[in-house]
C-alpha positions as CSV (number, residue, x, y, z in Angstrom):
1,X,261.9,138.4,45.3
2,X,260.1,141.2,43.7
3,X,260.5,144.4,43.4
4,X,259.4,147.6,41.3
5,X,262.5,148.4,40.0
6,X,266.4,148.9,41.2
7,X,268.6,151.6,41.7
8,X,271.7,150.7,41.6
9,X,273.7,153.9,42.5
10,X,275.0,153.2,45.5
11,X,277.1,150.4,44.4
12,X,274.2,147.7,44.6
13,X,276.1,144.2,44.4
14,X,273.9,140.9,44.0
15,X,274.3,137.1,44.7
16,X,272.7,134.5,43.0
17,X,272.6,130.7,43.2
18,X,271.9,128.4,39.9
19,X,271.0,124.6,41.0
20,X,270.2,123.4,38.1
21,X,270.5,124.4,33.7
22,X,266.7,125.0,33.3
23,X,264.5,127.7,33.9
24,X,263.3,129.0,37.2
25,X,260.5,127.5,38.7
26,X,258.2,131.0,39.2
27,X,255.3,129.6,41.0
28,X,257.4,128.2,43.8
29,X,259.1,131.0,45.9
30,X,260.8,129.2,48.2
31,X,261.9,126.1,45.6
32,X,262.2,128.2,42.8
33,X,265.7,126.3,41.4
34,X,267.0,129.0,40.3
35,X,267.2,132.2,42.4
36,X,265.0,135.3,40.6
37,X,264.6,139.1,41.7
38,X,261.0,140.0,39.7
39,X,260.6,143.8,38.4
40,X,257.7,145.1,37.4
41,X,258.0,148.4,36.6
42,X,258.6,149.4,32.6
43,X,261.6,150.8,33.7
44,X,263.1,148.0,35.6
45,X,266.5,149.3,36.0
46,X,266.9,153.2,37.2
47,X,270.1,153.0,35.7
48,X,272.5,150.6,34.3
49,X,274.5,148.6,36.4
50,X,278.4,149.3,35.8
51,X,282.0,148.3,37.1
52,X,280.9,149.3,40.9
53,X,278.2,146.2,41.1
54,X,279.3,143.1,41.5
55,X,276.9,140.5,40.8
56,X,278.1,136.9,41.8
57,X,276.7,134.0,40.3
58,X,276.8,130.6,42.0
59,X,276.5,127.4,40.4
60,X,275.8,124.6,43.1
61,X,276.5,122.0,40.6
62,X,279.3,119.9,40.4
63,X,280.5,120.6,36.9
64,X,279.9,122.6,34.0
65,X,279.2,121.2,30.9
66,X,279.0,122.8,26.8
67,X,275.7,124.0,26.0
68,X,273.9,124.2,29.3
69,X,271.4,127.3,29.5
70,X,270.7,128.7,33.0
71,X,267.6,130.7,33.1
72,X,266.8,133.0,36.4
73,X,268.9,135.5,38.0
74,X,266.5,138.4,36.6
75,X,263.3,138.7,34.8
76,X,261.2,142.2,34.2
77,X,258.1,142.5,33.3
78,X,258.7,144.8,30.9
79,X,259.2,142.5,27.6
80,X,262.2,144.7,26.4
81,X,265.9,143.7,26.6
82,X,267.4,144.8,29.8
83,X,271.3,143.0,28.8
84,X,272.6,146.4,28.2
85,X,271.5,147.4,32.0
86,X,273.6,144.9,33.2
87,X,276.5,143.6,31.2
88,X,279.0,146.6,32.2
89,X,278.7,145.2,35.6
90,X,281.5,143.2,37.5
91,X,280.0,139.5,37.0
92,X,282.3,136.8,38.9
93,X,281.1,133.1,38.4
94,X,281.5,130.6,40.9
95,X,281.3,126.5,41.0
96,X,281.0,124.2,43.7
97,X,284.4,122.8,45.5
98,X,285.0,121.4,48.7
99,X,287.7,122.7,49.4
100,X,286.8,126.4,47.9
101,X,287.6,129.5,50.1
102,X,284.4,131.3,49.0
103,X,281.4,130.9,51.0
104,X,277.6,131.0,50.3
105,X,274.5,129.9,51.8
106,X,277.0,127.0,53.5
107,X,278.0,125.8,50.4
108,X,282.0,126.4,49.2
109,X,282.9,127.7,45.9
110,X,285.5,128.7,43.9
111,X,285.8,130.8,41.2
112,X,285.8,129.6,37.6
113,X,288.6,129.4,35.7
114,X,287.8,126.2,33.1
115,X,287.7,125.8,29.5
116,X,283.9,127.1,28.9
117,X,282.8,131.0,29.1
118,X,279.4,132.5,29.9
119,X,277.5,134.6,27.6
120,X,274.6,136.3,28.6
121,X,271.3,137.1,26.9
122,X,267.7,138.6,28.1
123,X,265.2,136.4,25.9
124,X,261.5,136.2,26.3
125,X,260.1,134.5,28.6
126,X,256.5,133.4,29.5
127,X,256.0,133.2,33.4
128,X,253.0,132.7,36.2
129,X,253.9,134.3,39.6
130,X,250.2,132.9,40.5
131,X,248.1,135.7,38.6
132,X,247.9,134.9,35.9
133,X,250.7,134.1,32.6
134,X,252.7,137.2,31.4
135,X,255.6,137.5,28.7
136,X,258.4,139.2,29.9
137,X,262.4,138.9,29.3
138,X,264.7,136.5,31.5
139,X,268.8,136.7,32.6
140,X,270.0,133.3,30.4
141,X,273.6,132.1,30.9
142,X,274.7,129.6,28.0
143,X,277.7,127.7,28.5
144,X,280.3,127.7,25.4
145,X,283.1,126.5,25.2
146,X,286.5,128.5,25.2
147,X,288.2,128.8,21.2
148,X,290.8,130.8,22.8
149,X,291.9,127.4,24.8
150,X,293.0,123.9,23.1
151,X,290.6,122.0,25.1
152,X,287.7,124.5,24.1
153,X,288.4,125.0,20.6
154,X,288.4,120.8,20.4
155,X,284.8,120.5,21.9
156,X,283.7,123.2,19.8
157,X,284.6,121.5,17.0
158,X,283.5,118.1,17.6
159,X,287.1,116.2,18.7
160,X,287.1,113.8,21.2
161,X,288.9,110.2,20.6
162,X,291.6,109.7,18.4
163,X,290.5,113.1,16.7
164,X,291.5,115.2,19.7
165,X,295.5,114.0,19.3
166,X,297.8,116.5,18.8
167,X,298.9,114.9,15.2
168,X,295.1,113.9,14.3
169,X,294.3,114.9,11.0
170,X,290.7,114.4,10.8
171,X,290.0,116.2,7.1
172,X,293.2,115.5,5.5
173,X,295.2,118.4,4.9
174,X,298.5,117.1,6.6
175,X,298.0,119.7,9.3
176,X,297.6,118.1,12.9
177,X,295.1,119.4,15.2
178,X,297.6,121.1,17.6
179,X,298.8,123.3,14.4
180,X,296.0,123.8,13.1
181,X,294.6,124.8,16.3
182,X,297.7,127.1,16.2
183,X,297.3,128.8,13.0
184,X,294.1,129.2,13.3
185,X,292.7,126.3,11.2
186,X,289.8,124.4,10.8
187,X,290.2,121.0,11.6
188,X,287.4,119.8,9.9
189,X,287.8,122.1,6.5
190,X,290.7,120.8,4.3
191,X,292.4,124.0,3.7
192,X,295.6,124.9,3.9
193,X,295.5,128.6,3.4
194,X,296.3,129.2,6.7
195,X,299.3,127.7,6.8
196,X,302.6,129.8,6.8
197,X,303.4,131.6,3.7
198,X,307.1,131.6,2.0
199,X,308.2,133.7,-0.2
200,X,311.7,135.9,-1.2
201,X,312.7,139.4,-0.7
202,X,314.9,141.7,-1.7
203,X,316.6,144.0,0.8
204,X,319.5,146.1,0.1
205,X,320.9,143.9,-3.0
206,X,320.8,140.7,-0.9
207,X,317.5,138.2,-1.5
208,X,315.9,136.4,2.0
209,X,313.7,134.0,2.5
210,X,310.1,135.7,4.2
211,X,307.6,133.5,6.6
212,X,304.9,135.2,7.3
213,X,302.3,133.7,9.8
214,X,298.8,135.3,10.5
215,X,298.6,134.6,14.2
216,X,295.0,134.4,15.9
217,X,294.8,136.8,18.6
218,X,294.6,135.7,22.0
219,X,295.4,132.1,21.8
220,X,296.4,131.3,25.2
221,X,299.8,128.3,25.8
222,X,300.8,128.4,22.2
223,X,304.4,130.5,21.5
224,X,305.7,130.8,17.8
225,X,309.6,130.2,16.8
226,X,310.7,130.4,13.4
227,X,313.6,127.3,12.9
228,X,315.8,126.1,10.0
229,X,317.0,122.9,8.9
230,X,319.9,121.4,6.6
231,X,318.3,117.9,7.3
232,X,317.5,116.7,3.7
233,X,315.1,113.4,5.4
234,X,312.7,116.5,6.8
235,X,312.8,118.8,3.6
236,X,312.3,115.3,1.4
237,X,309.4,114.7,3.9
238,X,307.8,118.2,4.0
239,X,308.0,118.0,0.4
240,X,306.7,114.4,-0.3
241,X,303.9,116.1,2.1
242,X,303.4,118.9,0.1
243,X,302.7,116.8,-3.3
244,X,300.1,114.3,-2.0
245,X,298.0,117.5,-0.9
246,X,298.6,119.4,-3.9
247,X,299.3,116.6,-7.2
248,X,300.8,117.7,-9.7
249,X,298.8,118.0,-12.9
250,X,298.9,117.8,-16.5
């Protein structure tokens, strides 16, 4: 579809079908892979879309995966970066399922709810509508994975196997994955800065014992709860722990 330019005053909502993580096809209309609305006017936006647009992007694919680029959706003549004309817009993502409740183009859906998110770009892009090759800028959806999930945060850092067990301990620090996930470690950085740090206090003539934990923000099914222990088996093994990370020297 082209078009000058849009105005999207009026509440202007969009629908748009990805088949496949490549790059429209632009010299085929009617086969064009990925669905495209051309605009051709150096200003391709009148204004910038915002919370009263909705623009719903379907994936007819059967799964997403980390790393796929999707390229289509938009692309302006105009090689200037339109993302800030369309970011503040209500954007709703949607995978195939057969037994969805959304419907579009005969195909079910249902909204996507996973361990990956969608960021958006406008990159260049060099295209031939059949008159010739132009550069202009392009709507690209990457696929990355989640941090703020386990499952995301183990593909992003490589995990899968025995590495991706809760008590794996693939660089050594004697912090499992699931902690270090947790306190917001690094499970392939020995470092154990991040760990829970003790220390005493003084309040009112009487000396505590402080914890104090830097938690990530916006971790999502992990809950922390301080507990105690007279068990002298887990303080001899948390210390036996403790001295083959950090021997002791001369």
């Amino acid at each position: 579809m082209t078009s000058p330019a849009l105005s999207p005053e009026a509440g202007l909502d969009f629908a748009l079908e990805f088949t496949a993580a490549t790059t429209t096809n632009f010299g085929v209309p009617n086969s064009s892979i990925n669905d495209l609305i051309r605009l051709t006017n150096a200003t391709p936006f009148t204004t910038a879309l915002d919370i009263s647009n909705t623009v719903s992007i379907y994936f007819n694919i059967s799964s997403i995966e980390n790393s796929q680029q999707f390229r289509g959706g938009f692309f302006t003549d105009s090689d200037s970066d339109f993302l800030a004309s369309i970011s503040e817009a209500s954007i709703h993502y949607f995978i195939t399922d057969p037994s969805g409740s959304v419907s579009y183009h005969g195909q079910t859906y249902s909204e996507y709810s996973g361990i990956y998110l969608f960021t958006l770009s406008t990159p260049s892009q060099s295209a031939n509508f059949g008159s010739g090759a132009i550069t202009g800028r392009i709507l690209q959806i990457e696929v990355e994975p989640d941090q703020n999930q386990y499952e995301g945060w183990k593909i992003f850092h490589g995990l899968s196997g025995n590495d991706a067990l809760d008590d794996a301990d693939t660089d050594f620090d004697g912090i499992g994955q699931l902690l270090e996930f947790a306190i917001g470690g690094d499970p392939n950085g020995n470092n154990l800065s991040t760990l829970p740090a003790l220390s005493l206090v003084d309040d009112g003539g009487s000396t505590y014992l402080e914890l104090t934990l830097e938690r990530p923000i916006g971790l999502q099914g992990i809950s922390y709860m301080p507990k105690t222990t007279t068990n002298p088996y887990h303080l001899a093994k948390r210390f036996k722990r403790d001295r083959e990370s950090h021997p002791p020297t001369e």
